[in-house]
N, C-alpha and C positions, 0 to 999 in steps of 0.2 A: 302319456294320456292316450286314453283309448276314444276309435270314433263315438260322439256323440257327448262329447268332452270330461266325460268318465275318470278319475283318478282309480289304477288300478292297487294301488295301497291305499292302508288307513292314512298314512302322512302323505303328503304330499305337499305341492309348491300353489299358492295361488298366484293369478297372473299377475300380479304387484311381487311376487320373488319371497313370498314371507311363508313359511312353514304353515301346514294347515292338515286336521286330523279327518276333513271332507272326502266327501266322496265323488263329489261333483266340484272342477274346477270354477271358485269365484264365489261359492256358498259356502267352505271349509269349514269352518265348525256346525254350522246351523245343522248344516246335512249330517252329519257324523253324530250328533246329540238326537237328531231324527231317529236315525238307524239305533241308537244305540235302546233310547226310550222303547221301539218296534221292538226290539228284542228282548228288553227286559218283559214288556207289556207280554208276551209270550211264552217265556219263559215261567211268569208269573203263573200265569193262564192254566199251562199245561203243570206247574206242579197243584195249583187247588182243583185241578180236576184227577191230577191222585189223591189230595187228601178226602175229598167227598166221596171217593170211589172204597177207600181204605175204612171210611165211616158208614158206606154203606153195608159192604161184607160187614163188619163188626156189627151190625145191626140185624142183619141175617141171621148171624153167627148166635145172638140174643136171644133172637125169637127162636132159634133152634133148640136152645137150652130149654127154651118155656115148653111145657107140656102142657094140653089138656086132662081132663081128669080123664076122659075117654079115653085118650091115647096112653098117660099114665096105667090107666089097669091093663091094656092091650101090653104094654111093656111087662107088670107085673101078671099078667096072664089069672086077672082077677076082675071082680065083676066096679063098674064103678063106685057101689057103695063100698064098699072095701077099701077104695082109695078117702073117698070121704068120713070112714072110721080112723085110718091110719091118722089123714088131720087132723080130728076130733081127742084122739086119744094122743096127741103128742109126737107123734112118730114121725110123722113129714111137719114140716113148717107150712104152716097157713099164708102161701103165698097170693096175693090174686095180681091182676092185670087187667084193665078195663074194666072192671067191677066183678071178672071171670074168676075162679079159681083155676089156679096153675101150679102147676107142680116140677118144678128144677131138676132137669134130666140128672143133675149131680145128688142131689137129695134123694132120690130112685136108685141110685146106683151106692150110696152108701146106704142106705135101708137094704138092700139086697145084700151089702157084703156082713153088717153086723149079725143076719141071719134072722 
């Protein structure tokens, strides 16, 4: 036992002689179910602030894909009605977003490769 009555292993003796997985001498398990709850509680913690983090890139990552039609002709190096024909005559998908018209940097990029 360490000063300030500390058990420096998880097992340890309480002072009645009887096995105990505490950390503090005479609270044996109470303390140890403490510690242990802390550390899941953190553990827990620190993986859902990876997963919101991994949700947010991918969200990023989404709105990267989305194009304006503006930004769409600046890619096709065309004026924006041209982009708004291409929708109209079938050639891009009529996607929108917010009530916006958007255009899928993937759908730009296969309209570019069929020629």
């Amino acid at each position: 036992m360490s000063a300030g009555g500390q058990v420096r292993s998880l097992r340890g003796v309480d002072p009645a002689g009887r096995p105990t997985l505490g950390g503090y001498a005479g609270t044996g398990s109470a303390f140890a179910f403490g510690t242990l709850l802390e550390e899941l509680a953190e553990r827990i913690a620190e993986r859902l602030a990876e997963k919101l983090e991994e949700r947010r890139w991918a969200a990023r990552q989404e709105a990267c894909e989305l194009l304006s039609v503006q930004e769409a002709a600046e890619v096709l190096r065309c004026k924006p009605q041209r982009v708004y024909d291409l929708r109209s005559a079938g050639r891009l998908p009529r996607t929108t977003e917010g009530g916006r018209a958007v255009v899928r940097r993937t759908d730009l990029e296969r309209l570019v490769a069929e020629g």
